[in-house]
N, C-alpha and C positions, 0 to 999 in steps of 0.2 A: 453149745451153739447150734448143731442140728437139732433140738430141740423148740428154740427159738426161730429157726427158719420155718420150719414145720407149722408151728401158733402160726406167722405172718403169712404162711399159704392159706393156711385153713382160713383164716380173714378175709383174705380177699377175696376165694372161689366162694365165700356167701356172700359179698360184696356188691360182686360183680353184677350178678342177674337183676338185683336191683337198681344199678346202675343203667344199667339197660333197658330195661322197663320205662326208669324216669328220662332219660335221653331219649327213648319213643316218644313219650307223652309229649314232652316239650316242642318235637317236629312235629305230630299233629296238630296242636292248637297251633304253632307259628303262622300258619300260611290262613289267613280267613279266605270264606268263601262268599262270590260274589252273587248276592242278593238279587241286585237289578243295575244294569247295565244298558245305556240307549247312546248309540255312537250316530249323530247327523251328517249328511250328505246333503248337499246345497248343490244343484247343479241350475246356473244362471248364463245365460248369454256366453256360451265358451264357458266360462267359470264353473270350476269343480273344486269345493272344500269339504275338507271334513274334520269333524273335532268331536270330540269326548261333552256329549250333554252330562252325562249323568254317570257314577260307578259309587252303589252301594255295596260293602262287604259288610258281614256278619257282625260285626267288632263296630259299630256302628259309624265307620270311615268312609268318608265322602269324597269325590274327587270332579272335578267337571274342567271344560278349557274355556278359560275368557278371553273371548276378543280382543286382539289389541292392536292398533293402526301401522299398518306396516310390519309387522312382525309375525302374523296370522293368528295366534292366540300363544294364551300362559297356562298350563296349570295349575287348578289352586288344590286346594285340600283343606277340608273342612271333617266336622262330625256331628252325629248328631245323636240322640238320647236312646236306651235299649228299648224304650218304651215305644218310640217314631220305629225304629228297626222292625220290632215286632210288629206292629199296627201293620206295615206294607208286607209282612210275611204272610199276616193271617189273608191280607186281600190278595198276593198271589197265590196263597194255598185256594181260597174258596172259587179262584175261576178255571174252568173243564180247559184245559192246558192244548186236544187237542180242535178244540177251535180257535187258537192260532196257529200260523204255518205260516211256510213261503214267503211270499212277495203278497201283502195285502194292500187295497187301496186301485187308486186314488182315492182320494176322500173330498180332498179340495179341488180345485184346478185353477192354476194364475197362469199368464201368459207368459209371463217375463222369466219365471223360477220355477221351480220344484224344490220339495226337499223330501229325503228318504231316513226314515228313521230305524235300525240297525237295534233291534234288544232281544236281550239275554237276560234271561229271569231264571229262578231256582225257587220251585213250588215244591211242593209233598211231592210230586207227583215225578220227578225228576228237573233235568233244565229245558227247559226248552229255548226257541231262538226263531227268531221271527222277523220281518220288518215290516212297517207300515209307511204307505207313500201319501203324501202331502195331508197328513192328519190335522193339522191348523188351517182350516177354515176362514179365511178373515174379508172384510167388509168389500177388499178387492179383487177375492177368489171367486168366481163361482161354485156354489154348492153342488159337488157332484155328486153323491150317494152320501148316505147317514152309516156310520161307523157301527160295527156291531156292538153290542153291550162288553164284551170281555175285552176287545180291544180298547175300545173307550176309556175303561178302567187302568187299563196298564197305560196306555200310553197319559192318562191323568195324571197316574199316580209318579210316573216320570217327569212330569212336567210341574207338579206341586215340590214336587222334592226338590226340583234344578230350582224353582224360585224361591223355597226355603233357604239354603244355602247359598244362591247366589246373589239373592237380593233383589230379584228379578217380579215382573208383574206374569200372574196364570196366566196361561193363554185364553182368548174368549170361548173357546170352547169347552172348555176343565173349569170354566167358573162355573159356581152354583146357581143352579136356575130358579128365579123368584117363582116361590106362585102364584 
């Protein structure tokens, strides 16, 4: 019998460390990491909302809050393909991380409204975290300065993704310009 106990120790103490090992692995891939993130802020006559535009993780998971009357919004959750994931990696990889910063903007200016755009992106380069104010431009804003290029781009590619997934029209200013 102490022979027998013996065998079943020796088993397990080589067992074990690869038990271990694979119960590491497993908690690292569980938790994805979040790609691109733009949380809105609406501040209108009194009025202060805020909701979830956009949250890309790595694992190609989607998540945004749709409006809903009286209720303030829903979230939904969506996905999208490794191929769309990567596409928006390589374009936060390729823009200089630090000319975003801070509180950027205005861009736009309406009388009635503001809204302040809240992201959080993960380049090569680290994360960085930023926001842009009144970056939608529209027919009833005045045009107040022209957005820089690296802004432009992130806050696009924020707003092509929330209309992928929610069903939504680009904003006019993320639409492609004719020549």
């Amino acid at each position: 019998m102490p022979g027998y106990l013996s065998y079943v120790l020796s088993i397990l103490l080589c067992v074990n460390p690869f038990l271990a090992i694979a119960s590491d692995v497993q908690s690292q891939t569980s938790s994805p990491l979040v790609v691109l993130e733009a949380i809105s802020t609406i501040h209108a006559n009194g009025y202060q909302g805020q909701f979830l535009l956009v949250r890309l993780t790595d694992d190609g998971k989607v998540e945004w809050d749709k409006p809903v009357v009286q209720r303030g919004s829903q979230r939904q959750n969506g996905s999208v393909g490794a191929e769309r994931v990567s596409e928006i990696k390589r374009t936060l990889d390729a823009i200089h991380g630090s000319s975003l910063h801070g509180s950027m903007g205005p861009y736009g200016i309406n009388e009635d409204a503001s809204e302040e755009l809240q992201i959080k992106m993960t380049a090569k380069k680290g994360e960085v975290t930023f926001s842009v104010i009144n970056p939608w431009a529209s027919s009833e804003s005045t045009h107040h300065k022209r957005m820089p290029r690296d802004v432009r781009v992130v806050v696009c590619e924020v707003d092509r993704l929330h209309a992928q997934v929610a069903d939504v029209p680009v904003q006019e200013v993320c639409k492609p310009t004719r020549p």
